[in-house]
Backbone as JSON, one array per atom type, in Angstrom:
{
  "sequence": "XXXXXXXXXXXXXXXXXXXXXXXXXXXXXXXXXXXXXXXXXXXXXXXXXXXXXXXXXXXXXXXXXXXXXXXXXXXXXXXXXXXXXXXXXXXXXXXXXXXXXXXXXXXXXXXXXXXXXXXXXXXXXXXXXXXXXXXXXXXXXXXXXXXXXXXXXXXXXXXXXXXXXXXXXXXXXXXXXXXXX",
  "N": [[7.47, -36.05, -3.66], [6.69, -34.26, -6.0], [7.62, -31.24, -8.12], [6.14, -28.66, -10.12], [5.46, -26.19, -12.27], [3.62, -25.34, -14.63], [1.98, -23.62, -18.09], [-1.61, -23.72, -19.13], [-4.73, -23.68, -21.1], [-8.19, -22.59, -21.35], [-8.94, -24.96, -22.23], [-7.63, -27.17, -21.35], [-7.68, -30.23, -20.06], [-6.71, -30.21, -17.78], [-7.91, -28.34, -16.5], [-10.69, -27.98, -15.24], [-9.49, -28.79, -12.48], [-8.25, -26.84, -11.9], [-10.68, -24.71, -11.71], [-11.89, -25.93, -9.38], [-9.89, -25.87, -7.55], [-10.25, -22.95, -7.27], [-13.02, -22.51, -6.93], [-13.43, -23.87, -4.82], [-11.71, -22.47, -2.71], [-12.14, -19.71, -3.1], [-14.9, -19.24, -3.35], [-18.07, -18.83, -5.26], [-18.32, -16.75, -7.81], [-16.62, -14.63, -6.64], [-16.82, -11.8, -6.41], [-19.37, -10.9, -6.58], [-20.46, -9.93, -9.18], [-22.22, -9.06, -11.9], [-23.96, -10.95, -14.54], [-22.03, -13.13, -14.56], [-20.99, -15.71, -15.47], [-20.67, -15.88, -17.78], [-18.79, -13.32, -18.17], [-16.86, -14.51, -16.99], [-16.22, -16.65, -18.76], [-15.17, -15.91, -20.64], [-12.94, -14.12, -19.92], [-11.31, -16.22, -18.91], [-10.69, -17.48, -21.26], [-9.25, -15.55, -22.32], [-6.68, -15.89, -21.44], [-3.96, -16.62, -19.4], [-3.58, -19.63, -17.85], [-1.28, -20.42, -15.43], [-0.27, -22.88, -13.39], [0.47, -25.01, -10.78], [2.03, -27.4, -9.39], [2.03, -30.79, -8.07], [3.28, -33.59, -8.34], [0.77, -34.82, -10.4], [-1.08, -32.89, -9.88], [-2.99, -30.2, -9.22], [-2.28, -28.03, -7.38], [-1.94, -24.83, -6.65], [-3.11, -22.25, -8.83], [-2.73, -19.45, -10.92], [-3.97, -16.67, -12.51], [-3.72, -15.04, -15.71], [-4.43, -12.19, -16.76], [-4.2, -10.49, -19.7], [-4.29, -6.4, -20.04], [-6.36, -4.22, -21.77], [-8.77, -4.75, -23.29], [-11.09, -4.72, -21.47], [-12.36, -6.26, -20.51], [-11.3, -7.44, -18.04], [-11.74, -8.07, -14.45], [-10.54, -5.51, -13.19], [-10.28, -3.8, -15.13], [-13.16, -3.14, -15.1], [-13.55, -2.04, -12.74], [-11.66, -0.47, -12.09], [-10.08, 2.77, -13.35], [-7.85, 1.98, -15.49], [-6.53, 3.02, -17.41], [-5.48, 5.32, -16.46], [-3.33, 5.02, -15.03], [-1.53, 3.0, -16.39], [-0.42, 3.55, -18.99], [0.4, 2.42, -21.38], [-1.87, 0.25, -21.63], [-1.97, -2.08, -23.07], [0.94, -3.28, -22.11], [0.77, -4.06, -19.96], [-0.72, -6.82, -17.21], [-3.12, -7.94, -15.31], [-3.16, -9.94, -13.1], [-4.86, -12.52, -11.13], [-7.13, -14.32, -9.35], [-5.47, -15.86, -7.82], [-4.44, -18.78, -6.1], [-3.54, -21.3, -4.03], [-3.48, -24.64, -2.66], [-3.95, -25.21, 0.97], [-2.26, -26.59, 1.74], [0.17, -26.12, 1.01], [0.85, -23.9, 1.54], [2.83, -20.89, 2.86], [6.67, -21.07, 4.0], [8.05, -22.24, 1.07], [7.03, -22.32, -1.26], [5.06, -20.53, -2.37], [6.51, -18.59, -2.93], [8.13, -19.41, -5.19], [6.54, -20.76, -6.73], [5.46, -17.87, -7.99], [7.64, -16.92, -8.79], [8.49, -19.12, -10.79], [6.58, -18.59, -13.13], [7.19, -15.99, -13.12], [9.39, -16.2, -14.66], [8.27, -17.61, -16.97], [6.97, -15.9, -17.94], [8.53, -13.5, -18.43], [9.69, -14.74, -20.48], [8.02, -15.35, -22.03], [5.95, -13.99, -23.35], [5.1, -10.54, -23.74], [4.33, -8.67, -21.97], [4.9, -6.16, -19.41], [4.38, -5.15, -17.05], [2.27, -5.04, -13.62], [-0.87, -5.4, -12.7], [-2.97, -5.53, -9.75], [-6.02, -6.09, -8.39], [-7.13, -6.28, -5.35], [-7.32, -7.43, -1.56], [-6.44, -7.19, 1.83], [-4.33, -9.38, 2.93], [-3.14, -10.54, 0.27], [-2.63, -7.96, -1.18], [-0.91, -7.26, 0.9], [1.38, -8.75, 0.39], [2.08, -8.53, -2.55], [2.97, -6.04, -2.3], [5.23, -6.65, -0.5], [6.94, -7.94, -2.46], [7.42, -5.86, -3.77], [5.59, -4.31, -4.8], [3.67, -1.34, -4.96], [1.07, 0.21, -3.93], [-1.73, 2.05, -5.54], [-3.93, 3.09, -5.23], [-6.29, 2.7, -2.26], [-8.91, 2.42, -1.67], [-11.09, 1.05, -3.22], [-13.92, 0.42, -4.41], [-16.04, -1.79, -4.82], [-19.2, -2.11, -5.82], [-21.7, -5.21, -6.04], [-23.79, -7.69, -6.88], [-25.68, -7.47, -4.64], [-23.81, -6.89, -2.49], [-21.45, -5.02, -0.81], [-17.98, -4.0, -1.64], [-14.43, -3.66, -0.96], [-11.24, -2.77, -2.29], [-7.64, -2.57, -3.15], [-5.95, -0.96, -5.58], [-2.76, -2.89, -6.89], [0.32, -1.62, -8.42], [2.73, -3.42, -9.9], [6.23, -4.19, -11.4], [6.8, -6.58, -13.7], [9.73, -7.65, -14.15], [10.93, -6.63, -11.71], [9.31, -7.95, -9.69], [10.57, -10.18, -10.51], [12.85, -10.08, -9.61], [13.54, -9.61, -7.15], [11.72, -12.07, -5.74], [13.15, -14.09, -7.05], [15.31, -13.14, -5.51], [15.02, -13.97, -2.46], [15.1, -16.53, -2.47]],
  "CA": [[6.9, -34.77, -4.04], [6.81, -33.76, -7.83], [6.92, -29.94, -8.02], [6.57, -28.34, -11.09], [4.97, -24.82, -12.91], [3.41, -25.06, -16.82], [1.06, -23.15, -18.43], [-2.03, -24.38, -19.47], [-5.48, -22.3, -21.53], [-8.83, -23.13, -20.45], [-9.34, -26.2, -22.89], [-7.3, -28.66, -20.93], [-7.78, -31.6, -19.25], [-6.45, -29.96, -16.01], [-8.76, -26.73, -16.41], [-11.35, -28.56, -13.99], [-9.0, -29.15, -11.38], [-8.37, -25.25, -11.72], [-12.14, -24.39, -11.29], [-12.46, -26.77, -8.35], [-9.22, -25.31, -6.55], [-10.99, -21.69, -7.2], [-14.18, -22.73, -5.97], [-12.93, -23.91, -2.51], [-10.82, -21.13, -1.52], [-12.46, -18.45, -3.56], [-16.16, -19.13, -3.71], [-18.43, -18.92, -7.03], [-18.25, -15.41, -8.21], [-16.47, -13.7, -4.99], [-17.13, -10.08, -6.05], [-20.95, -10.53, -7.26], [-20.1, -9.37, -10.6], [-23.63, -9.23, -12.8], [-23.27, -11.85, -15.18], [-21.0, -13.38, -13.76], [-20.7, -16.72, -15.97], [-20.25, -15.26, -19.33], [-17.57, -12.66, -18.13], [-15.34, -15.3, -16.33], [-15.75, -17.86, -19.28], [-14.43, -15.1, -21.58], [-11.5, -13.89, -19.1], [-10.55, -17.94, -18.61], [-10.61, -18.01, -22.53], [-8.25, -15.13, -22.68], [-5.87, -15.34, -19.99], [-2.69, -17.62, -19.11], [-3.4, -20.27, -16.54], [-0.05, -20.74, -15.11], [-0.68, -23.88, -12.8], [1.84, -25.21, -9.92], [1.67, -29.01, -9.83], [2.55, -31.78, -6.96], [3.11, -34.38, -9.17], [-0.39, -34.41, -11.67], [-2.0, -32.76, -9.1], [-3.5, -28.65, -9.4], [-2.59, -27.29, -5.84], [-1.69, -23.6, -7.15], [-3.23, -21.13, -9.29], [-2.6, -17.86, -11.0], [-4.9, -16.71, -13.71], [-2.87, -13.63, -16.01], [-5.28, -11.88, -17.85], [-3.76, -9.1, -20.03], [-5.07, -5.44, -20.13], [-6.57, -3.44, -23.06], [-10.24, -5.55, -23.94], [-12.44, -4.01, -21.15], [-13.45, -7.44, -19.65], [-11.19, -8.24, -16.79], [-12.52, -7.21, -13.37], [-9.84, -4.72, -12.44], [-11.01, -2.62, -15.71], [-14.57, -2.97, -15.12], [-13.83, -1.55, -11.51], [-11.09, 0.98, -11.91], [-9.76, 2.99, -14.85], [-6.6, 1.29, -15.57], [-6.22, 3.97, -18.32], [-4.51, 6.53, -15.55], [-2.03, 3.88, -13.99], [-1.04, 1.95, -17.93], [-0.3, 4.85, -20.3], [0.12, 1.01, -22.7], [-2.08, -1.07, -20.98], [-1.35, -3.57, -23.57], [1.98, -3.94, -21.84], [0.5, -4.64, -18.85], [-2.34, -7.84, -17.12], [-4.36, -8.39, -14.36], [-2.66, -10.83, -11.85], [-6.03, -12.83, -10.42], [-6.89, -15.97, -9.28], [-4.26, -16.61, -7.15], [-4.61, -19.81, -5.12], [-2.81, -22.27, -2.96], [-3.86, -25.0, -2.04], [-3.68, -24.72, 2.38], [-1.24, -27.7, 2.52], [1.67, -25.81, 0.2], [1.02, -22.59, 2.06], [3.79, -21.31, 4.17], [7.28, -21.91, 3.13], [8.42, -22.18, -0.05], [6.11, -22.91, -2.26], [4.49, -19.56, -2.79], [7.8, -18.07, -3.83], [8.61, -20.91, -5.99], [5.03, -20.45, -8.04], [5.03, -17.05, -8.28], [9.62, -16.92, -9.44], [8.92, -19.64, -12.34], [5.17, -17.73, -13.03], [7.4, -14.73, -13.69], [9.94, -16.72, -15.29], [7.73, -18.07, -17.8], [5.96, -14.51, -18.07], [9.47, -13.18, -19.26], [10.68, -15.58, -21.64], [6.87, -15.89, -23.23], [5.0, -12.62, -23.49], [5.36, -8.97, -23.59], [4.02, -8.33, -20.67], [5.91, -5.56, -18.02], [3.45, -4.44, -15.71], [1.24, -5.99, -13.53], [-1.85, -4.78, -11.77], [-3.67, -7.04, -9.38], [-7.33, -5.7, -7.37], [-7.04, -7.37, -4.13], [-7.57, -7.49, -1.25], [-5.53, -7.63, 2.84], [-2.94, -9.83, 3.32], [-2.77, -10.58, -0.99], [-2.38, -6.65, -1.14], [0.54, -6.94, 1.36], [1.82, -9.91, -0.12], [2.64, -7.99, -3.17], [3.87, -5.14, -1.82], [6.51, -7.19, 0.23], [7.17, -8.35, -4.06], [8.05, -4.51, -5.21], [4.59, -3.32, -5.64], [2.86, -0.31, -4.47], [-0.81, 0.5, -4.08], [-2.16, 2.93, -6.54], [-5.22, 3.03, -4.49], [-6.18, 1.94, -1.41], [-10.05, 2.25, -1.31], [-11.8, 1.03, -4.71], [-15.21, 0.06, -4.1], [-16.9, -2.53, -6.26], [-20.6, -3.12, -5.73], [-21.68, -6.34, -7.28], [-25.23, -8.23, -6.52], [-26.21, -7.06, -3.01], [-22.5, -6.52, -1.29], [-20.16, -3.64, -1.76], [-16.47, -4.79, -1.44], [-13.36, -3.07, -0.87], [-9.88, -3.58, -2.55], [-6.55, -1.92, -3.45], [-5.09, -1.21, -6.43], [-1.49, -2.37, -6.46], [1.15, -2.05, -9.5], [3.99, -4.56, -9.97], [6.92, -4.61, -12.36], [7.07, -8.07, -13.71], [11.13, -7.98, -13.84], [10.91, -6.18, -10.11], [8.82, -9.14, -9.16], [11.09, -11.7, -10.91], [14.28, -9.82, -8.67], [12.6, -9.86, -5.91], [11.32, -13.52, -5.63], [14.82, -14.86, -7.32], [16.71, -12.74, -4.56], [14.69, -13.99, -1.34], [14.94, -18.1, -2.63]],
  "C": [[7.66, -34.27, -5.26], [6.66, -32.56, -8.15], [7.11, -29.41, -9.64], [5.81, -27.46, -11.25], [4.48, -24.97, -13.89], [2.33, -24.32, -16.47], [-0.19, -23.63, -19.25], [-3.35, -22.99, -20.0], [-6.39, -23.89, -21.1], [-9.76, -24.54, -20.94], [-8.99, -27.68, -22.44], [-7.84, -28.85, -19.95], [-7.47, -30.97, -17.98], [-7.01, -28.58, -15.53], [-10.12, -27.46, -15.16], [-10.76, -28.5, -12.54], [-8.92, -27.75, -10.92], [-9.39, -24.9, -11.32], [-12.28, -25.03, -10.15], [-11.14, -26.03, -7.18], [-9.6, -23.71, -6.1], [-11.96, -21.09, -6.44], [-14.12, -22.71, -4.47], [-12.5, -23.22, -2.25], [-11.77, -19.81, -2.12], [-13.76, -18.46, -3.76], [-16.64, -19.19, -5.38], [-18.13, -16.96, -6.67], [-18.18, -14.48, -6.97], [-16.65, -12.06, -5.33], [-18.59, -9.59, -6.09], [-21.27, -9.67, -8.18], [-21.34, -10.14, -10.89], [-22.85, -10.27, -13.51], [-22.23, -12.5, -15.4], [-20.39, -14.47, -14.77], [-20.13, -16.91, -16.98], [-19.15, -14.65, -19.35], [-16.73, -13.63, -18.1], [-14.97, -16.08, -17.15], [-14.79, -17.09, -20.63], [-13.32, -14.26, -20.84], [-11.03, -15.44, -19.3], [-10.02, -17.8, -20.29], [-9.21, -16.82, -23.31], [-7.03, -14.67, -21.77], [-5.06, -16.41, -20.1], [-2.68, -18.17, -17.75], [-1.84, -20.51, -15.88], [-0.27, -21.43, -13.23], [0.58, -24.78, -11.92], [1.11, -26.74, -9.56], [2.41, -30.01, -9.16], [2.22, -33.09, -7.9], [2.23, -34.54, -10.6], [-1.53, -33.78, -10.87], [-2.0, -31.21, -8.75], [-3.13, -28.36, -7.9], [-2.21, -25.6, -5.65], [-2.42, -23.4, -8.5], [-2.98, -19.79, -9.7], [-3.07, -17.75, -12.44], [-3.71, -15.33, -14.4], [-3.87, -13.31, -17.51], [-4.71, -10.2, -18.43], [-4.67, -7.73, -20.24], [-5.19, -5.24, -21.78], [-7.96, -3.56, -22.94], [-11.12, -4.94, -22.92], [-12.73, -5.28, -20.13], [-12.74, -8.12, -18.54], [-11.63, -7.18, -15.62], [-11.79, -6.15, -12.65], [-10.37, -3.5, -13.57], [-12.19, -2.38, -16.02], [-14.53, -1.7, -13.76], [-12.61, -0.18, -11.59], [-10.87, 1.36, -13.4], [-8.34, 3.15, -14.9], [-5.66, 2.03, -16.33], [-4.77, 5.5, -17.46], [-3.57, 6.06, -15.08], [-1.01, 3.12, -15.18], [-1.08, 2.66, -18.96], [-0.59, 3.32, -21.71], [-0.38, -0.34, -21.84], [-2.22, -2.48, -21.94], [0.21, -4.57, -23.79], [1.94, -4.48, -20.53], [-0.97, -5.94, -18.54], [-2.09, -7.39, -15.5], [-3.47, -9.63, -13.62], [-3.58, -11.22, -11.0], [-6.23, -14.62, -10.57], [-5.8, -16.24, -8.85], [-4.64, -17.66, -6.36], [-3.93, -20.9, -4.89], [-3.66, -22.89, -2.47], [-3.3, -24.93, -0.17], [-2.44, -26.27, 2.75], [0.03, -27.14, 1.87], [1.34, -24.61, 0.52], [2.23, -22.48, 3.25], [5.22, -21.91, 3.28], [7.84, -21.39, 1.71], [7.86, -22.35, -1.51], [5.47, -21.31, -2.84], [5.54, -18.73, -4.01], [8.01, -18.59, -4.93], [7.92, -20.7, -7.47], [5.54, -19.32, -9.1], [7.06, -16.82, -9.14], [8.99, -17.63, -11.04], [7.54, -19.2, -12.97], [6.37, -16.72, -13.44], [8.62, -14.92, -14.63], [9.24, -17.08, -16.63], [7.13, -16.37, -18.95], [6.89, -13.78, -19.26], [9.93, -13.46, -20.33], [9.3, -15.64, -22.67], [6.04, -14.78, -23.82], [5.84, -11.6, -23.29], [5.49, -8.13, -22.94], [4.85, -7.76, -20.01], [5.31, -5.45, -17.22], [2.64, -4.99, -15.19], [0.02, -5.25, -12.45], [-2.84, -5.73, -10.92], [-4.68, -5.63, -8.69], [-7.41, -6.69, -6.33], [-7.19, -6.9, -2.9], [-6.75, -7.7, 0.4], [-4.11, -8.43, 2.19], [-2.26, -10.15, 1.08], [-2.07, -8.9, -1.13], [-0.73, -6.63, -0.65], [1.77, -7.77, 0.89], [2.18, -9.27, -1.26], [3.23, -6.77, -2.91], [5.01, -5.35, -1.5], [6.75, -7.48, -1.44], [7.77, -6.71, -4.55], [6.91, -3.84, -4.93], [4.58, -2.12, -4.74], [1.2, 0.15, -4.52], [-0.66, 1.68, -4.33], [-3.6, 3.99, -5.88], [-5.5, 1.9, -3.82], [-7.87, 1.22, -1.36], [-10.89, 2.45, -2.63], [-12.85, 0.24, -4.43], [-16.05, -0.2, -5.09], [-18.46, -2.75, -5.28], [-20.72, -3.85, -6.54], [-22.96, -6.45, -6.87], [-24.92, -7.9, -4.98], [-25.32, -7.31, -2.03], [-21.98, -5.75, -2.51], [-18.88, -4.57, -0.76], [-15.33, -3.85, -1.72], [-12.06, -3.65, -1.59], [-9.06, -2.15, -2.84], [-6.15, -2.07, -4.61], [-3.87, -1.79, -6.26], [-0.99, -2.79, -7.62], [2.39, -2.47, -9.03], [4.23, -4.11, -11.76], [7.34, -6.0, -12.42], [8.73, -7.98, -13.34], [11.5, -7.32, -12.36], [10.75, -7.32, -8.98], [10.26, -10.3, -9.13], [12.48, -11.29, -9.68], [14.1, -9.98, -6.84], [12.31, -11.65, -5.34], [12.66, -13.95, -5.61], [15.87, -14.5, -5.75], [16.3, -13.37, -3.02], [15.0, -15.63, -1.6], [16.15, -18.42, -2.49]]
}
């Protein structure tokens, strides 16, 4: 077992494997966001795959799509504007996924430490806002965060859906993770 973290954009060779680990755990378009195909290929196109890797093999996910542009699904659904005085110091934290055999453990930690490692040393980025959902929700919380809001209600194509705001400080995160490993 080969563990490793890089970052990859949505031109490579291992951007498939991404879409296919998405698919299975996360469905096609889990919120039933209108045009669904167009948004996501223009979030993928501006966002930072940061990809956790069992040898050459995708079994983690975390998409990091920065704020400002309007088009990721946390500022379609809330107004990010009241929570990110500079939301172009803050992203979107989406697309998280594990594969179910590196769940549990150490592995989550692991991702999400050199994921905020990378975050630090490469970008601007402080703040992080994720729209989510149960146990993800609590799952950052136990990380630092706090929910902003608990009850943000997206309708999409013919379901309404519930989530939580919750803000994260990336270097909160990174103390956090580092201090529990």
């Amino acid at each position: 077992m080969s563990l490793s973290v890089r970052v990859i954009d949505s031109a490579s060779d291992l951007f498939e494997s991404v879409r296919q680990l998405r698919s299975r755990y996360l469905g096609t378009n889990p919120a039933k966001e209108d045009d669904f195909e167009r948004r996501e290929q223009l979030r993928d196109a501006m966002s930072y795959h940061l990809i956790y890797l069992d040898n050459d093999e995708v079994v983690g996910t975390l998409r990091v799509t920065p704020l400002g542009h309007g088009l990721s699904f946390v500022e379609r659904a809330v107004n990010v504007h009241a929570y990110f005085q500079q939301s172009t110091d803050a992203f979107d934290a989406n697309r998280l996924v594990l594969d179910e055999r590196y769940r549990g453990g150490r592995h989550l930690r692991m991702f999400l430490l050199q994921a905020a490692i990378w975050l630090k040393a490469n970008t601007h980025l402080r703040f992080i806002s994720a729209l989510c959902r149960g146990q993800l929700a609590a799952l950052y919380v136990g990380l630092g965060g706090r929910v902003l809001e608990e009850d943000v209600t997206w309708t999409g194509e013919q379901v309404e859906r519930r989530y939580s705001l919750v803000y994260l400080e990336l270097e909160s995160v990174y103390h956090n993770v580092k201090g529990a490993n």
